[in-house]
C-alpha positions in Angstrom: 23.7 59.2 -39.8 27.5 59.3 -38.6 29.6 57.4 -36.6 30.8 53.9 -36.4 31.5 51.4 -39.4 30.3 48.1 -40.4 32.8 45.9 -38.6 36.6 46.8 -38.4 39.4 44.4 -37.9 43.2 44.6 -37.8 45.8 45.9 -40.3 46.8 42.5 -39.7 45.4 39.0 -40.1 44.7 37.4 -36.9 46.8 34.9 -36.1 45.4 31.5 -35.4 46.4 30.1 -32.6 44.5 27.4 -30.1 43.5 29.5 -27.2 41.1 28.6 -24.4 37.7 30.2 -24.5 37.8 33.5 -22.1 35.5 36.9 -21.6 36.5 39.8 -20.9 36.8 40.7 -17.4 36.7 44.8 -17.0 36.6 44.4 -13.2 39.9 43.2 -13.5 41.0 46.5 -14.8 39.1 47.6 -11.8 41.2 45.5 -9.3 44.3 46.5 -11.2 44.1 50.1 -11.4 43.1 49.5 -7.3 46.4 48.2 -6.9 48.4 50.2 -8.3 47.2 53.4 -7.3 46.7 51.8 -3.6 43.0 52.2 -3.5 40.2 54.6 -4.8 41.8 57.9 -3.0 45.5 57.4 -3.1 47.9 59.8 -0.9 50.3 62.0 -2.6 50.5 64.1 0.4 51.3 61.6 3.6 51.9 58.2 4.4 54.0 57.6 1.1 57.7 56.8 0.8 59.6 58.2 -1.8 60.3 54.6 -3.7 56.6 54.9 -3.4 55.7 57.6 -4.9 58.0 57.2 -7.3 56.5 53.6 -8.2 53.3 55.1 -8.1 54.3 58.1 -10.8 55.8 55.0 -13.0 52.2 53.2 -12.9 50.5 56.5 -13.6 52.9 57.4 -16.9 52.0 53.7 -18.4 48.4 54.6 -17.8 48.5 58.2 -19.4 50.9 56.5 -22.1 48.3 53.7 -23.0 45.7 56.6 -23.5 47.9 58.6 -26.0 49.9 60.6 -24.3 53.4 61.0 -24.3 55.4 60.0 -21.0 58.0 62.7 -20.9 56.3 65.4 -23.0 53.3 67.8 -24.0 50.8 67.0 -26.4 51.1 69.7 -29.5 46.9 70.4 -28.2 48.6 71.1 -24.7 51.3 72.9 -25.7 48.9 75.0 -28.0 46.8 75.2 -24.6 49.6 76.6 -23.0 49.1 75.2 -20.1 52.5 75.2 -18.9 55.6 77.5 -19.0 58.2 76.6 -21.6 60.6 76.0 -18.3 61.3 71.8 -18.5 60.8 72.0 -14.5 57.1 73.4 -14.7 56.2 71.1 -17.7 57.6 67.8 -16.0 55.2 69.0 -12.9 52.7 69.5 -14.8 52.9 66.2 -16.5 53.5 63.9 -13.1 49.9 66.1 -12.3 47.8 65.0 -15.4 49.3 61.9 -15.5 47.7 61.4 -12.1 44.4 63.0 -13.0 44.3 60.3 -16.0 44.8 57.6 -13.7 42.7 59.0 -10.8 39.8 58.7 -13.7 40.8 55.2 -15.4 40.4 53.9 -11.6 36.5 54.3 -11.5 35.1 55.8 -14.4 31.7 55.6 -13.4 32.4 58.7 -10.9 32.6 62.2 -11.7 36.3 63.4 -10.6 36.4 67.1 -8.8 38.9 69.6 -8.8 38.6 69.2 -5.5 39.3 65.5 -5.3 42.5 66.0 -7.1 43.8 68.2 -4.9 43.4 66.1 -1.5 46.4 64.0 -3.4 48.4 66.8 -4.8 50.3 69.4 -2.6 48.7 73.0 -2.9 51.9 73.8 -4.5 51.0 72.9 -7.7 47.6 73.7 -7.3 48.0 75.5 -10.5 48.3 72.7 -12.6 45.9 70.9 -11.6 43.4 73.4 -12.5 45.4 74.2 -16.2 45.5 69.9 -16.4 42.0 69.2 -15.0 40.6 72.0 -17.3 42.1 70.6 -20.3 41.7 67.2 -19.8 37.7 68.4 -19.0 37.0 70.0 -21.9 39.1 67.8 -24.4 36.9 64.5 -23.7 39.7 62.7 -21.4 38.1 62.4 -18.2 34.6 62.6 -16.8 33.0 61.3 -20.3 30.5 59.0 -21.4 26.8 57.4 -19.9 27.7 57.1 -16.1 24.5 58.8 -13.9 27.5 60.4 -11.6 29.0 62.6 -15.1 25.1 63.2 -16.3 24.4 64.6 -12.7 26.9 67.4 -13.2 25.4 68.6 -16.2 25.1 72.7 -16.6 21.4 73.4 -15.7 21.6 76.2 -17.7 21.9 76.5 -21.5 23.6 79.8 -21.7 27.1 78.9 -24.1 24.9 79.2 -27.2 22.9 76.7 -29.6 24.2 74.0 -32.1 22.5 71.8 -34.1 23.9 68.4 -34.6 23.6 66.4 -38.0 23.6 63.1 -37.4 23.3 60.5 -34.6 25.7 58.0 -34.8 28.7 57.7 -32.7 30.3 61.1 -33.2 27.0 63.0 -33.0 25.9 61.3 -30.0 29.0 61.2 -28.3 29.4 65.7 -29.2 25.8 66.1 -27.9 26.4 65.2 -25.0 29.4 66.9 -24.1 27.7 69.7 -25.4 24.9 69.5 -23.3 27.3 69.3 -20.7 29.0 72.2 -20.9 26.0 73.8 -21.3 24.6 74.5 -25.2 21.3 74.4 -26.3 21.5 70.9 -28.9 19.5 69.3 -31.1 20.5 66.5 -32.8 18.6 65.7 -36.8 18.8 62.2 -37.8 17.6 60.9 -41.3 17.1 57.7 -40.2 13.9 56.8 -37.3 16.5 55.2 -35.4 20.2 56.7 -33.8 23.3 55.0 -34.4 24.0 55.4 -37.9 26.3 52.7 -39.5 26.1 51.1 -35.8 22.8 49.0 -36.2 21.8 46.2 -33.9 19.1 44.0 -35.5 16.3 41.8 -33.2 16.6 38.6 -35.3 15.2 35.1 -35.0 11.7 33.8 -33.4 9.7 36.2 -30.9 10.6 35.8 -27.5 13.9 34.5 -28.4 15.3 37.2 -30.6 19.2 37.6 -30.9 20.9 40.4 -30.7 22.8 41.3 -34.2 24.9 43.9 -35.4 24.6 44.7 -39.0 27.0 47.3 -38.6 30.0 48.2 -36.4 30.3 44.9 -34.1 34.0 44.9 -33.3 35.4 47.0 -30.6 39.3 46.6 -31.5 42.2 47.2 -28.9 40.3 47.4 -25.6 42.5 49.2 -23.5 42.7 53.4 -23.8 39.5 52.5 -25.8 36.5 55.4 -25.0 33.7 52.3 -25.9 35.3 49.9 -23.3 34.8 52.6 -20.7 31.5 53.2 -21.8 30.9 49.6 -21.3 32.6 49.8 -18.0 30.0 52.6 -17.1 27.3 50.2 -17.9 27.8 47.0 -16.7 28.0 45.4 -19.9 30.4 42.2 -20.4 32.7 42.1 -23.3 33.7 38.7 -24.8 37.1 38.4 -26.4 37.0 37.3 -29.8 39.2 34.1 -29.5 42.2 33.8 -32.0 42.0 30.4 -33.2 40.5 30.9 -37.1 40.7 27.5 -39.3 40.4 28.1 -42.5 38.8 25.7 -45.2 39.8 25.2 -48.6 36.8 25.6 -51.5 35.8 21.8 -51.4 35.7 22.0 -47.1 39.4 20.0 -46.7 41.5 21.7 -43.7 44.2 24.1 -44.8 47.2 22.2 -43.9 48.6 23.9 -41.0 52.1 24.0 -42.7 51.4 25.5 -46.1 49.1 28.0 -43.8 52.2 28.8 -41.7 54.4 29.0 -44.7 51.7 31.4 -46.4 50.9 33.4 -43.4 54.9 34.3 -43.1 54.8 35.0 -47.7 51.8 37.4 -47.0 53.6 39.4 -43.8 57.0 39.3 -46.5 55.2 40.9 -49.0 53.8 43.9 -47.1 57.4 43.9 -45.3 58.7 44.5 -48.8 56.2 46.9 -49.8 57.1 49.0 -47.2 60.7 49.1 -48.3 59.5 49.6 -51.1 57.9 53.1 -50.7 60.6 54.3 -48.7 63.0 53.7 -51.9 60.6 55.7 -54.3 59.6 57.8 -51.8 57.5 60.7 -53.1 57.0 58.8 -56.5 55.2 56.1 -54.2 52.5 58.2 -54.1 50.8 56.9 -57.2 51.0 53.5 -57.0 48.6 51.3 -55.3 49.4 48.9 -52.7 47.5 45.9 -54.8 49.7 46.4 -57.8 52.9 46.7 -55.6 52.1 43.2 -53.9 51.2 41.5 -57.2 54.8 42.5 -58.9 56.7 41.8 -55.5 55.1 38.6 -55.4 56.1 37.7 -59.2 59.7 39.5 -58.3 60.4 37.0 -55.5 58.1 34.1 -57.0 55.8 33.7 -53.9 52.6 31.8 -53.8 52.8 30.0 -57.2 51.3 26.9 -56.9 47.2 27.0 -57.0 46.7 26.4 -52.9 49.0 29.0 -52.0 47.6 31.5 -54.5 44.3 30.9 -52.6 45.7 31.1 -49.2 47.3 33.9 -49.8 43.9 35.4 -51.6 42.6 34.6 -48.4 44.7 37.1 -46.5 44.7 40.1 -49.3 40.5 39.4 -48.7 41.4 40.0 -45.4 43.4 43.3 -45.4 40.6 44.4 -47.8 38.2 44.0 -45.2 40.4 46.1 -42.5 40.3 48.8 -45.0 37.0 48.4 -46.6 38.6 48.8 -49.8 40.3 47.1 -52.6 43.8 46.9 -52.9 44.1 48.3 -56.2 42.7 51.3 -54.9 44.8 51.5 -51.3 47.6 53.6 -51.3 51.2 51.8 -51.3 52.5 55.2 -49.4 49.9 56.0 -46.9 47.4 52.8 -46.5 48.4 52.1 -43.2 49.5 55.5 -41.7 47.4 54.9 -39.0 49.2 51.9 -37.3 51.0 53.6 -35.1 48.0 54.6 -32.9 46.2 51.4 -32.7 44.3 50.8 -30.0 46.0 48.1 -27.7 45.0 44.9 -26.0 42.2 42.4 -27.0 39.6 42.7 -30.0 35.8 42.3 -28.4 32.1 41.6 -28.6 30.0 43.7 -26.2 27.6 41.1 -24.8 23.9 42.0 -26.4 24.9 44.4 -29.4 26.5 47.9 -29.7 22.7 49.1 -29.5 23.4 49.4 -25.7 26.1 51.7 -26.1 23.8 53.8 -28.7 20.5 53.5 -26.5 22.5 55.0 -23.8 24.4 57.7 -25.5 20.9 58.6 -26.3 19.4 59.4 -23.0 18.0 62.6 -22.0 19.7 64.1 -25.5 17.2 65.8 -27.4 16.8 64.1 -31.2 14.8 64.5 -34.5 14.3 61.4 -36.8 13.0 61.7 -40.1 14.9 64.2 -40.5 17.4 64.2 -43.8 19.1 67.5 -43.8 19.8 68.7 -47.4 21.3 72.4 -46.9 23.9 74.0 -44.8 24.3 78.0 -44.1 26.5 79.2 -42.7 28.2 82.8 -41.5 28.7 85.2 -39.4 25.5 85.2 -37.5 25.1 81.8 -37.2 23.7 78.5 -38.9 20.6 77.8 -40.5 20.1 73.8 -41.2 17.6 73.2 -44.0 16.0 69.2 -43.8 13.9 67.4 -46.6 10.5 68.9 -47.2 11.6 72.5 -45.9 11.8 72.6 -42.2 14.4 75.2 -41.0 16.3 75.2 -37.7 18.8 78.0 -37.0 21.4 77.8 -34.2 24.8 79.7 -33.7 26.8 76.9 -35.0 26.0 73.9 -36.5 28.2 70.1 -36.2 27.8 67.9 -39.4 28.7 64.1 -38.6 27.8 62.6 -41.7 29.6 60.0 -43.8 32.2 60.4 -46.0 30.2 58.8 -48.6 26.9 61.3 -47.9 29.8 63.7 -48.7 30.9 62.9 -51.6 27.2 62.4 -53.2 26.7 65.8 -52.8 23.2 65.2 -51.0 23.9 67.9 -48.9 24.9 71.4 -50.1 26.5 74.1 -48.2 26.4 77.7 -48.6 28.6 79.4 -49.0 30.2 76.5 -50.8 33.1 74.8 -48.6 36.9 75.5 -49.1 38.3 74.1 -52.0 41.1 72.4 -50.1 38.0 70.4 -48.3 36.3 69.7 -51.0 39.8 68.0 -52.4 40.6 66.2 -49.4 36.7 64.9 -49.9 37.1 63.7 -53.1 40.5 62.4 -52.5 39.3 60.1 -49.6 38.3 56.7 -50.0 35.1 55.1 -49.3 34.5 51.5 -49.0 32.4 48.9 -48.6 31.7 45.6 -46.3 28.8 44.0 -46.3 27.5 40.8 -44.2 24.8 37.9 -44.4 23.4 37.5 -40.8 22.2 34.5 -40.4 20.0 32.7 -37.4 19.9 28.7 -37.4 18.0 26.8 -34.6 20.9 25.8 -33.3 24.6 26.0 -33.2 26.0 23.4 -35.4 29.8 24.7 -36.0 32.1 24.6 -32.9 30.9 26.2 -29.7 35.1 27.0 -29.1 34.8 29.3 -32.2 34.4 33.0 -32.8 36.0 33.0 -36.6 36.6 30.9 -39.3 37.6 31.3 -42.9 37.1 29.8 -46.3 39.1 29.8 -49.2 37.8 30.8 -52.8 39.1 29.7 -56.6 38.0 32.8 -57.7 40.5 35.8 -57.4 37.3 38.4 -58.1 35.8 36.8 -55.5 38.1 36.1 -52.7 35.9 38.3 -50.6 33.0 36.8 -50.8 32.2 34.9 -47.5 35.8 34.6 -46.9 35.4 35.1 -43.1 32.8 33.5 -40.4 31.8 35.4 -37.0 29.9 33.5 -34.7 28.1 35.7 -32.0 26.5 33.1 -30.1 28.3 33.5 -27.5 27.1 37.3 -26.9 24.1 37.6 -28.8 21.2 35.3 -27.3 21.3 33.1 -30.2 23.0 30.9 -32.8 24.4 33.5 -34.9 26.7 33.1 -38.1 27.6 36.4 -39.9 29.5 35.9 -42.8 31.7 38.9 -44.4 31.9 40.2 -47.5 34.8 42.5 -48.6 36.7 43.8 -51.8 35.1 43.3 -55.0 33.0 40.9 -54.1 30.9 43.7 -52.0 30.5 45.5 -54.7 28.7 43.0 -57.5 27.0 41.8 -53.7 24.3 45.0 -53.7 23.3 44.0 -57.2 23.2 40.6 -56.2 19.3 38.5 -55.3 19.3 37.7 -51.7 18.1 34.3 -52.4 21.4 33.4 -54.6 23.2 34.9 -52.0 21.9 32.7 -49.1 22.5 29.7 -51.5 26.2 30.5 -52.0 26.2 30.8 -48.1 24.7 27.5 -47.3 26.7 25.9 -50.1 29.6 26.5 -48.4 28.7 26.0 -44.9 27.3 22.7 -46.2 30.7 22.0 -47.8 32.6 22.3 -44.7 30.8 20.5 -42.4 28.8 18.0 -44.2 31.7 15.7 -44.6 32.2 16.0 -40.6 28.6 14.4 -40.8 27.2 17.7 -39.2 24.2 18.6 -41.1 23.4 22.6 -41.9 19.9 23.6 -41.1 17.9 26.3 -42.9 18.5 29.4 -40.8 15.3 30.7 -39.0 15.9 34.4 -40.3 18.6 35.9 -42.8 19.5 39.5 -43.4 21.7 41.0 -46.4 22.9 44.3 -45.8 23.5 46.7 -48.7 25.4 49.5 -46.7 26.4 51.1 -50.4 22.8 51.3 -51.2 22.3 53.1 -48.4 21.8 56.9 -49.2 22.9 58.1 -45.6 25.8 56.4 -45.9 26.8 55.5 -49.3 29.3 52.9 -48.0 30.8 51.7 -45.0 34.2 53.3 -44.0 36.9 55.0 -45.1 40.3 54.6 -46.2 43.1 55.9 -47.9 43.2 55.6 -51.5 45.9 56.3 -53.9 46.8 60.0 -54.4 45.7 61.1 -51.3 47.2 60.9 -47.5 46.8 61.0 -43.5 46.6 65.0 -44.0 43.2 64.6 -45.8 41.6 63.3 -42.8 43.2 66.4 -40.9 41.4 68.8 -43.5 38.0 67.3 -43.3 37.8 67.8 -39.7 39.1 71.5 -40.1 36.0 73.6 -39.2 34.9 76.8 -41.6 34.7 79.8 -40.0 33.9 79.0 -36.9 30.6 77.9 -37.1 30.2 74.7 -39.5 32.1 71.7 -37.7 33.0 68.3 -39.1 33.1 64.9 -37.1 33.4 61.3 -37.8 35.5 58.5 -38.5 36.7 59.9 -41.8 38.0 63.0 -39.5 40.2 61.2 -37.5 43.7 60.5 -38.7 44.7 58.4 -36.0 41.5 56.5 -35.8 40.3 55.9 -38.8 37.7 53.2 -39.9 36.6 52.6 -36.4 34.0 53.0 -33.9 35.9 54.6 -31.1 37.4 57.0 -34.1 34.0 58.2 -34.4 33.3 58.4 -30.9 36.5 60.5 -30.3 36.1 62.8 -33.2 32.7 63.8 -31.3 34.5 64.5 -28.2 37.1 66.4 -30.1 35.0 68.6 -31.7 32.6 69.5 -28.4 35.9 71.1 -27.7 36.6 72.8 -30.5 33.3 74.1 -30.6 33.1 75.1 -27.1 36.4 77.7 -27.5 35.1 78.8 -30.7 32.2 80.1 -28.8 34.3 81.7 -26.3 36.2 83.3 -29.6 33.0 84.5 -30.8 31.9 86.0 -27.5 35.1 87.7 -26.7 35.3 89.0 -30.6 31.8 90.7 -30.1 33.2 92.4 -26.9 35.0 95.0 -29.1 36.9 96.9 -26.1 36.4 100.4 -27.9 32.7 99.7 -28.1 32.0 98.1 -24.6 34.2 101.8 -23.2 31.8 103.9 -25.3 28.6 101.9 -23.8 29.8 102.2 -20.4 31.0 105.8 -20.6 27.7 106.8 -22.2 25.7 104.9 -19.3 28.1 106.6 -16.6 27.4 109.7 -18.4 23.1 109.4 -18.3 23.8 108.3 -14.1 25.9 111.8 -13.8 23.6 114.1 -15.4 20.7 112.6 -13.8 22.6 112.9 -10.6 23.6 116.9 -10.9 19.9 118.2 -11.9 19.3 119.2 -8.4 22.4 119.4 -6.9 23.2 120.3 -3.2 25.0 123.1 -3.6 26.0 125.0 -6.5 27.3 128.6 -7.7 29.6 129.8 -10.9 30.5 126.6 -13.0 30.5 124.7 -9.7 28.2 122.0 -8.4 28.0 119.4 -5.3 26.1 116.4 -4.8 26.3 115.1 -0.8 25.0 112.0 0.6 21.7 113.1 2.2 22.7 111.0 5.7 25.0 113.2 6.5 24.7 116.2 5.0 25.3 118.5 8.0 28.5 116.4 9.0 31.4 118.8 7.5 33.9 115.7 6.6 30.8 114.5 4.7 32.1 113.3 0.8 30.6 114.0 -2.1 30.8 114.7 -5.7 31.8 118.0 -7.5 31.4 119.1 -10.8 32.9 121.4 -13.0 31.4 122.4 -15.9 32.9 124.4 -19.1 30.9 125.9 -22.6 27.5 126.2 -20.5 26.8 128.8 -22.3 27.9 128.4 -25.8 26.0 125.5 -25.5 22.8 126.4 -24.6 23.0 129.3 -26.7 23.3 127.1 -29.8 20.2 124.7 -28.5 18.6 128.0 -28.0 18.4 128.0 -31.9 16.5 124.3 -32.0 12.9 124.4 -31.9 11.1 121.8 -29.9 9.3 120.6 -33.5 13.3 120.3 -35.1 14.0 116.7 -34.5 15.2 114.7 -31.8 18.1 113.4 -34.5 19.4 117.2 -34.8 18.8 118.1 -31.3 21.0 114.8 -30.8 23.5 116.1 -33.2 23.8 119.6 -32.1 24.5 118.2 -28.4 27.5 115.7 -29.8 28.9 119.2 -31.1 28.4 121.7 -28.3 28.1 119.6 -25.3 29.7 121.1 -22.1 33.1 119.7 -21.1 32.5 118.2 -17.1 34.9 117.6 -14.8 34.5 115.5 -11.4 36.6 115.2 -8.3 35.6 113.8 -4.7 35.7 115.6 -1.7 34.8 116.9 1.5 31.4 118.8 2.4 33.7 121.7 4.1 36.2 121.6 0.9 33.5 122.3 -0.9 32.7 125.2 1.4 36.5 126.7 0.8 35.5 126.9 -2.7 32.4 128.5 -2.5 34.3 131.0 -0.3 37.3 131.7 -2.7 34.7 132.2 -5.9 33.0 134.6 -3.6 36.0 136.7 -2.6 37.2 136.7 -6.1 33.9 137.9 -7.7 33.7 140.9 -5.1 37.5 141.5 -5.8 37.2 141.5 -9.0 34.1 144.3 -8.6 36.1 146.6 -6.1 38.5 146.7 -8.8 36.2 147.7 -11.6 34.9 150.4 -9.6 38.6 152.0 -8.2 39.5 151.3 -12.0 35.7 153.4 -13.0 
């Protein structure tokens, strides 16, 4: 159900520039990371000058720092870890040691990295840190993740943390499963749909035999470095082809955009959201309730921009095209918060993974135990654990339970919880935006547009529909055949679900037609064509999410709070940092394996009440004793010894004494009980008149003296009752 949107592009509009055709190499990351690190096992501890190892720290800072972390500081998750002391000393230490952990990894991910690896290039001395680092960096998802046979073989055999049930399997549920399974939980993952993947959905389209690979849903992977999917692809083998960033566009009729008015309009539309951010920052809190769309428009009448008729449509073009990023409209978008999210953008080059996202899916998959069919309409949850209730009445009950569905399944209220979630999350749901994006895939015979292409654009006279087939992907180049997929964002995705398919592929030709039949290129028919309707879809209700007006970053921050410890959250809509995107969802799954995984460890420490678990032992200490003294070795008065049998005659033999006060009181009162009185009031009259024992250790001949000294005092005592008679 969860996980990765339909496709998501950049806050900004790609710029278009003539680029030679290249793929993606990851081996050269490979050969990079080999470089700089001075082979697969670098030395810390010999052979290494001190310009060296300071180079090498550098190289291993840019590496952590391209993943997300900080170069000369804690994380607020490492700090609340504490895994160092607040002393700047032990915290730089610690960060040179995770730093080099993360880079260790990033050098060959398909391994599983050891403890023990890591500490063949640290000095002991700080073999603290690497286990507080290595540990965090484990169980947060940073290192030894993803589909690689090496991190599968290291899988807990046993089961024993406790069971979750996970609701959905898309990205995030997928990519939560298995670290679950990893660190050993019982999972099982319920998907509604009879396939896994969710809003990622990789169609077999054209002739049989010669079927392309085409993804309906989440295509683009966007920034490839730090990014969790490019390491996943890494893992696998898989090519990734760098979506080229030369994008003509076409006017309506088919004519070229000039390349000067483009330039001119490309630098308006960048002016406008410049000014829009200035904007905000001068109304500040009162910025809040006004959407970016209506901000734009007045700016653009404020500074007259875009007034003739082409550069109105150009400059449509580009709004179409931030609509599409945030599969929303712009009257909806917040002018304050729309894109709070830039800051964490993944970096490096947008890409198609040769063959389809199913490949990442198929192998997120493996050996990850999974229900289809199975459409879960009711929550509960509470102290004792979970129970998952799915259409037609099947129950499953675990000790917590992970819910990855979309924002949109959400916000229809398909699915009810019990007790009902916390107001504040149910705010922050309805708050949220949804959007939509939808796509014609289409299949031709052949590929009649240029092979040098991965996008182009066309223009539209129609300001309601600027989004309708505004942008062109071509995916022959990593999906086995010609393949146009045309977008379709903003409005125009919204009148497109109520829309006949037929029209729809007429519109589509009609354009493709008008751009290329004056070239003399003719359009064939297309051998197969799909229309998705993604806002149809009642396990998704939309595509991805976004920010709309009146609500903020923090929203995405309260949707993935958990509730009580048991009922978890996941997804791209519970990622702040990541929203709207693929490896969003695929982190939010990691993140939440985490949380989960302390949150059993607070469960199981919480149910070892100390008072209670020294009761249970006393009591059990107690049944050993008196079992122990029944026949004891030696006993007179109140006293009694237990020796080991061995070496009973040996004198320096230990043993065990006991003393015992209120025999007699208290078998005078059980005197009273009669053996039909029941065992509930026997039990009750021993809590209140059991004897009082004390126990010491010693020797065989100690105990001896005793014996001895109670003898001479009880004939004592008698002489002195019969001088006093």
């Amino acid at each position: 159900m969860d996980p990765a949107p339909p496709p998501s592009a950049p806050r900004r509009p790609p710029r278009r520039r003539s680029v030679k055709p290249t793929n993606y190499d990851e081996s050269r990351l490979d050969a990079l990371l080999h470089d700089q690190l001075g082979g697969p096992v670098p030395s810390r501890k010999r052979n290494k000058t001190l310009e060296e190892r300071q180079r090498e720290t550098e190289t291993e800072a840019m590496i952590a720092l391209s993943l997300g972390f900080p170069i000369d500081a804690l994380l607020d998750s490492e700090l609340a870890a504490g895994v160092a002391a607040p002393f700047a000393a032990e915290q730089n230490d610690y960060i040179v040691v995770r730093n080099h952990i993360l880079a260790r990894w990033r050098a060959n991910v398909r391994s599983f990295l050891s403890k023990s690896q890591i500490r063949e290039t640290v000095s002991s001395d700080y073999d603290h840190l690497i286990s507080r680092a290595y540990d965090f960096l484990s169980e947060r998802g940073y290192i030894n993740f993803g589909v690689s046979p090496a991190i599968q073989a290291q899988f807990q055999e046993e089961n024993d943390k406790g069971s979750v049930v996970v609701v959905g399997a898309g990205l995030a549920g997928l990519a939560a499963a298995r670290q679950l399974l990893g660190f050993g939980f019982k999972v099982l993952v319920l998907e509604g749909r009879d396939r896994p993947g969710g809003r990622v959905y990789t169609m077999k389209m054209g002739k049989r035999g010669n079927f392309a690979a085409v993804d309906l849903g989440g295509s683009v992977i966007t920034g490839i470095h730090a990014n969790p999917l490019g390491v996943l692809a890494r893992q696998l083998g898989v090519p990734l082809h760098k979506i080229r960033d030369r994008c003509p566009l076409f006017r309506p009729d088919g004519r070229d955009v000039d390349d000067k008015l483009d330039l001119e309009v490309d630098f308006v539309f960048n002016k406008l959201l410049d000014k829009a951010t200035q904007l905000r920052e001068v109304l500040g809190e009162f910025a809040d309730g006004i959407s970016l769309g209506s901000a734009i428009e007045r700016l653009r009448k404020l500074y007259g921009m875009a007034r003739s008729g082409e550069e109105r449509e150009l400059l449509d073009w580009h709004l179409a095209n931030l609509e599409y990023a945030n599969a929303g409209c712009l009257t909806e978008l917040s002018l304050a918060y729309w894109d709070q999210d830039d800051p964490y953008e993944m970096g490096g080059d947008h890409c198609f993974l040769a063959g389809g996202n199913w490949r990442l899916i198929n192998a997120l998959c493996e050996d990850v135990p999974i229900l289809y069919g199975k459409t879960v309409t009711r929550i509960e949850y509470g102290e004792g654990g979970v129970v998952v209730v799915a259409a037609g009445g099947q129950v499953f009950q675990a000790d917590m339970v992970l819910c990855t569905v979309p924002l949109g399944v959400l916000k229809s209220g398909n699915i009810k919880f019990h007790p009902e979630l916390p107001s504040r999350k149910l705010e922050a749901i309805k708050r949220l935006g949804f959007g939509l994006l939808n796509k014609v895939a289409m299949v031709f015979p052949y590929v009649f547009w240029s092979e040098e292409l991965d996008t182009f654009g066309c223009l539209n006279r129609d300001r309601c529909k600027r989004g309708e087939f505004f942008l062109f992907y071509s995916y022959h180049t990593v999906s086995g055949g010609p393949v146009l997929i045309a977008l379709v964002a903003g409005e125009a995705a919204l009148s497109f679900e109520s829309t006949d398919p037929v029209i729809l592929l007429h519109r589509v030709l009609e354009i493709l037609r008008g751009i290329y039949g004056p070239r003399g290129v003719q359009v064939p028919d297309p051998i197969q064509t799909v229309c998705t309707r993604w806002g149809s879809d009642p396990l998704c209700r939309g595509s991805y999410s976004h920010i709309r007006v009146g609500s903020s970053g923090s929203d995405y921050d309260i949707l993935a709070e958990n509730v009580g410890g048991r009922l978890f959250f996941a997804g791209e809509a519970t990622t702040r940092e990541y929203p709207a995107t693929m490896h969003g969802a695929f982190l939010s799954g990691l993140r939440e394996a985490s949380c989960i995984l302390h949150a059993s460890r607070s469960i199981t420490n919480g149910n070892a009440d100390p008072k209670k678990c020294l009761q249970k032992n006393l009591r059990f200490c107690n049944d050993i004793l008196l079992d122990l003294f029944k026949e004891p070795d030696l006993a007179f008065g109140n006293f009694s010894f237990v020796f080991d049998t061995i070496t009973m005659e040996d004198p320096k033999a230990m043993g065990l004494m006991r003393v015992t006060f209120g025999t007699s009181k208290n078998e005078a009162c059980r005197s009273y009980i009669s053996e039909e009185e029941s065992e509930e009031q026997r039990q009750l009259t021993d809590s209140q008149f059991q004897a009082l024992h004390l126990y010491a250790i010693l020797s065989r001949e100690q105990a001896h003296h005793i014996q001895l000294v109670t003898i001479w005092r009880y004939w004592s005592g008698s002489c002195n009752k019969y001088i006093d008679k």
